[in-house]
N, C-alpha and C positions, 0 to 999 in steps of 0.2 A: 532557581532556574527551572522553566519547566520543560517537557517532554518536547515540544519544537525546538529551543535550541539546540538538540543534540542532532535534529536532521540534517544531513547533507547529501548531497543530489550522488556522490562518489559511494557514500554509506550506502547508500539505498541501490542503487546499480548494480554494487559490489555482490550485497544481500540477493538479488533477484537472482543472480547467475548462477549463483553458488547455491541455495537452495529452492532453485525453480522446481525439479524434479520431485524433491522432498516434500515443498511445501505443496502440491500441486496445483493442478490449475486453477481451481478457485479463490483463493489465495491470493498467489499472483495477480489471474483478472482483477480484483478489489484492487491491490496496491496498486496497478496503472491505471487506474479509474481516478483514483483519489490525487497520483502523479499528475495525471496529461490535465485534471481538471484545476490541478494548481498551479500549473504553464501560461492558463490562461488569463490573459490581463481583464477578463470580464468577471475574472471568481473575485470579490471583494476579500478584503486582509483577513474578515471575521473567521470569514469560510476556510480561506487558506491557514489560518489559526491552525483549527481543528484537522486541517488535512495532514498540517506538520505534525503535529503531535501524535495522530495516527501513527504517520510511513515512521517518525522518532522511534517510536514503542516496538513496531516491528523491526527497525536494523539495529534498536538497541539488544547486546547480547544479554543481560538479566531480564527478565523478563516472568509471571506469573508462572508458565508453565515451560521449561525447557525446551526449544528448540530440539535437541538431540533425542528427545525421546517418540518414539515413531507415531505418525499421528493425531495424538493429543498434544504434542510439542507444540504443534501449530493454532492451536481450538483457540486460543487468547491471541494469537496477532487476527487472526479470523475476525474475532469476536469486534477487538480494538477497528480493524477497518471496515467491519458491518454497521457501529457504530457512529462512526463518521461518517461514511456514506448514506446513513439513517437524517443524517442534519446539513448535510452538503447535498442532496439527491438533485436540488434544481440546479446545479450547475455540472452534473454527470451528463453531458448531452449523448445524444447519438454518433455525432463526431467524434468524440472520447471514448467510447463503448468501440467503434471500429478503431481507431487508431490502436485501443487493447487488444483487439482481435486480432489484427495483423501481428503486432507483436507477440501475441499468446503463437500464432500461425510458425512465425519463424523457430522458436523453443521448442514446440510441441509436437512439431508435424513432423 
């Protein structure tokens, strides 16, 4: 089974709220990049493949580097949604990038 079957849109939501603060903004901005861009009925399955398996990797709790340990916890979901976004970039539009912004807006501000 791989690293998309484990995503769910409740998993991932869950994750963001809970550690928005911790993981901070950069972070976050990547996972709703990779979210709103896999919304979109124009990202082909291939793309959304790779986006599931990303946001997977980040709401899954094991993971390379622990979560709870300050900072570094984060450097491997980071890495995992840089990655993705490195092989998905042409369906991150600018509509997606603001739709993240506003949301980064309402968390952060």
């Amino acid at each position: 089974m791989t690293a998309a079957h484990h995503y769910s849109d409740n998993d991932f939501w869950q994750k963001l709220k809970s550690f928005a603060l911790k993981a901070g903004k950069e972070v976050i901005e990547k996972a709703l990049w990779l979210y709103y861009a896999a919304q979109r009925p124009e990202t082909p399955t291939w793309a959304k493949t790779i986006i599931f398996g990303a946001l997977a990797y980040f709401i899954l709790p094991l993971d390379a580097v622990p979560d709870v340990i300050p900072v570094a916890g984060y450097s491997d979901d980071l890495g995992a949604l840089a990655a993705a976004i490195g092989m998905v970039s042409m369906y991150i539009t600018a509509e997606i990038k603001e739709q993240a912004a506003q949301k980064l807006q309402q968390w952060f501000s």
